[in-house]
matplotlib code that plots the C-alpha trace (Angstrom):
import matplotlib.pyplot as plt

x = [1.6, 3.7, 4.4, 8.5, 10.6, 12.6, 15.7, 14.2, 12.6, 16.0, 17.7, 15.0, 16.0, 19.6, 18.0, 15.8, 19.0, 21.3, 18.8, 20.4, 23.7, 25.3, 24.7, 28.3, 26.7, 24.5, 26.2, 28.7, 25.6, 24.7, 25.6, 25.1, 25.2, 26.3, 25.3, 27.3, 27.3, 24.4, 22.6, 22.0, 21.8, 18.8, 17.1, 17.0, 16.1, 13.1, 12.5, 12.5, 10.0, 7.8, 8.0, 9.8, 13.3, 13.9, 17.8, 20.2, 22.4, 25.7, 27.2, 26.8, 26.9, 23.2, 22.7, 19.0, 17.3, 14.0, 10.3, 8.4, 8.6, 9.7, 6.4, 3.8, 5.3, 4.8, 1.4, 0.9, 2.6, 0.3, -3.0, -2.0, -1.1, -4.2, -6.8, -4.8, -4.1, -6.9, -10.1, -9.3, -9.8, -7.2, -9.0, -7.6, -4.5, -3.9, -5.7, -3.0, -0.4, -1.5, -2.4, 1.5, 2.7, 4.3, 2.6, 2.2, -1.1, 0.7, 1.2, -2.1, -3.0, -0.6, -2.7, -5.6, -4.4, -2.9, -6.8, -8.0, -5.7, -6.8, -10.7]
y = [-2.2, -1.3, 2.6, 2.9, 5.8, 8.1, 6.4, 2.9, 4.3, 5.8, 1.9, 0.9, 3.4, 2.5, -1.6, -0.5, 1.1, -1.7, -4.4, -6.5, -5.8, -6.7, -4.3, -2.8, -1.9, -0.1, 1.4, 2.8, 4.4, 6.7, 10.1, 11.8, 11.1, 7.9, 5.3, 2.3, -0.9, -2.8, -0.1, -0.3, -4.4, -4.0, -1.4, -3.8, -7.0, -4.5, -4.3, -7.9, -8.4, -5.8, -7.9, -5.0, -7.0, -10.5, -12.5, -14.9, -16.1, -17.0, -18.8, -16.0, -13.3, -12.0, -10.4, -8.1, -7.8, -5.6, -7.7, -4.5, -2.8, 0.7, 1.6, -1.1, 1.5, 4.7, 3.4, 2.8, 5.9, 8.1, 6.0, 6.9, 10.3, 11.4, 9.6, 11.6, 14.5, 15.2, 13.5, 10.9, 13.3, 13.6, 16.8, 18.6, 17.9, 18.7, 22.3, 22.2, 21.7, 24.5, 26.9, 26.4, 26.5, 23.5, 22.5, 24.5, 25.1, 23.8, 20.5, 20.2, 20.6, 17.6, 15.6, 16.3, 14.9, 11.7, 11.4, 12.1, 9.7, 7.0, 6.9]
z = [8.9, 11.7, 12.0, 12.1, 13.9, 12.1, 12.9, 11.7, 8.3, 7.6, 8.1, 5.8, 3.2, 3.7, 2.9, -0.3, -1.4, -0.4, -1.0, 0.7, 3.8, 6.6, 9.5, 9.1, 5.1, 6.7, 9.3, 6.4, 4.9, 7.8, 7.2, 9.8, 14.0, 13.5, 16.2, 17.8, 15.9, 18.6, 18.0, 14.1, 14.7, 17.1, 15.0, 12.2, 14.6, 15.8, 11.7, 11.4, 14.1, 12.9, 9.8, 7.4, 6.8, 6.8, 6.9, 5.6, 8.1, 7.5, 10.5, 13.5, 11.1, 9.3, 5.9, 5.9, 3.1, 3.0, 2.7, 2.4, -0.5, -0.9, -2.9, -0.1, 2.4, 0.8, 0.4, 3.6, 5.3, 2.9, 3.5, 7.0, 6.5, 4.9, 7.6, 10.4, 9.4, 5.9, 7.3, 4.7, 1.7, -0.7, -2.1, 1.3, 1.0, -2.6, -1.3, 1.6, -0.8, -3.1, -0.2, 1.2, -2.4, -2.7, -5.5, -9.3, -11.1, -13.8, -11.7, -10.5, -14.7, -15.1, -12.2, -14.0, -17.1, -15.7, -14.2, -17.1, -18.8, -16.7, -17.6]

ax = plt.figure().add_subplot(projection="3d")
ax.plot(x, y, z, "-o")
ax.set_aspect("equal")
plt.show()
């Protein structure tokens, strides 16, 4: 899977939401420094070729729809995450979470359980 840029993962979460939209759906959706029409339609061609979003056409107009799943690219984007930047262990980054303290003992206790659960 292709890595996306900010500005391309946030059209994508504009499409999962949508599920399917004409670029001027999308362009409503942005909140905040709202780019020109072209660019929001080549952001999603550049989706499309990177094989994230796919199209109906409808004479010279195009309706996106996502291909990826929301969940296939979370997947991904963590798989990723962790070889970069946790040397592929998942034990370091629950430690980096608990260190900054972004995560509870009492969430790590209901980790444990769904593990446990799972066995």
């Amino acid at each position: 899977m292709q890595k996306l840029t900010n500005k391309e993962e946030e059209v994508m979460h504009i499409l999962w939401k949508l599920e399917k939209a004409f670029v001027k759906d999308v362009l409503k959706e942005v909140k905040e420094n709202k780019p020109h029409y072209n660019t929001v339609s080549t952001m999603i061609r550049n989706l499309e070729e990177k094989g994230y979003v796919g199209h109906n056409a409808y004479g010279n107009t195009h309706q996106y729809y996502p291909v990826v799943t929301k969940e296939e690219y979370r997947k991904g984007f963590m798989s990723n995450a962790i070889e970069s930047y946790f040397n592929n262990s998942y034990k370091s980054m629950i430690s980096f979470f608990a260190k900054e303290e972004k995560i509870s003992a009492d969430e790590l206790r209901e980790i444990l359980d769904m593990i446990e659960k799972k066995k």
